[in-house]
C-alpha angles and dihedrals in degrees: 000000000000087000096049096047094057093039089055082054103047085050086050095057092042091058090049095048088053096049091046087052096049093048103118083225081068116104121235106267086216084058088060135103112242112223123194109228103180114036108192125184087201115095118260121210098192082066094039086059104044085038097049101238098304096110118050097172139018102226139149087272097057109038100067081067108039098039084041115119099177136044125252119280087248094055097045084050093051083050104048088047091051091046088047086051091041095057098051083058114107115223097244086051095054096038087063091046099058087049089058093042085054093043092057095038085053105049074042106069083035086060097050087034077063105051095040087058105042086044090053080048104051085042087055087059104042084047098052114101114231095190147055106232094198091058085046092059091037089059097045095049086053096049093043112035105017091245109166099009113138114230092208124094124212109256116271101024092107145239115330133187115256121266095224089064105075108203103010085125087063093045092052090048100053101042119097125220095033118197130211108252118181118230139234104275094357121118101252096235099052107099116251111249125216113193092338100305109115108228123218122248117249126271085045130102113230127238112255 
């Protein structure tokens, strides 16, 4: 009963509200002056939502411009100088100023069309890769560490030193009295070569 009784008095005042609204004596609500009863620096997320998001709270700062119907008095007063000007400008004057207000918009927007193309330009090439990495990496591991590098010789191109002896090249080229040794795999009577450079057997005096 209690329920039903506050619910028969809320439906009461509704009803007169609505008839008190609807009285042709009753002003129009959008002719009204909105004024802001609870000011609160915390953010509320009702006006964040039927906002979309602009207004986070609904504080002393924000309400002077959002609740605002009129300009400033500055900018009344801007607006009232520029339609006086305005109005002592003859029609064949301002017709020639707003031509040269388009021509120089519009050279203008050609000018910063320019430099945003020739800017995306100049990033795509400085963007553009000129190297495979992967052949890069490839290349150092080879120099460096001998990685890929295959241990066999084309026929006929003579006896090497082997690649698991690091600096007997050196050590050939700085002995003295060098003998000819045959190699592994290699016709005894065939010189041994060193980089290349085919060395002279012993007993013989070398070419200058």
């Amino acid at each position: 009963p209690s329920v039903l009784d506050s619910f028969a008095l809320l439906s009461g005042q509704l009803n007169t509200l609505n008839k008190v609204l609807k009285h042709e004596k009753t002003p129009l609500l959008r002719n009204q002056v909105i004024i802001p009863l609870v000011l609160s620096p915390d953010r509320d997320e009702e006006i964040m939502r039927q906002t979309e998001g602009r207004v986070p709270v609904f504080s002393h700062e924000v309400v002077p411009d959002h609740l605002r119907t009129k300009p400033d008095p500055e900018v009344e007063e801007q607006e009232k100088q520029l339609i006086t000007d305005a109005a002592r400008i003859s029609p064949d004057a301002a017709q020639k100023q707003i031509q040269s207000l388009n021509k120089m918009c519009s050279n203008l927007l050609e000018k910063i069309s320019k430099e945003e193309r020739e800017s995306e330009s100049g990033g795509l090439r400085q963007n553009k890769q000129t190297f495979n990495p992967a052949d890069t990496n490839a290349l150092v591991a080879a120099v460096a560490f001998g990685k890929g590098l295959s241990n066999r010789r084309p026929p006929g191109s003579g006896a090497s030193v082997q690649s698991g002896q690091p600096g007997a090249g050196a050590i050939i080229a700085g002995a003295s009295g060098m003998q000819q040794v045959p190699m592994t795999g290699a016709p005894a009577q065939q010189q041994p070569m060193l980089a290349g450079v085919q060395m002279a057997p012993a007993g013989q005096p070398g070419k200058d």
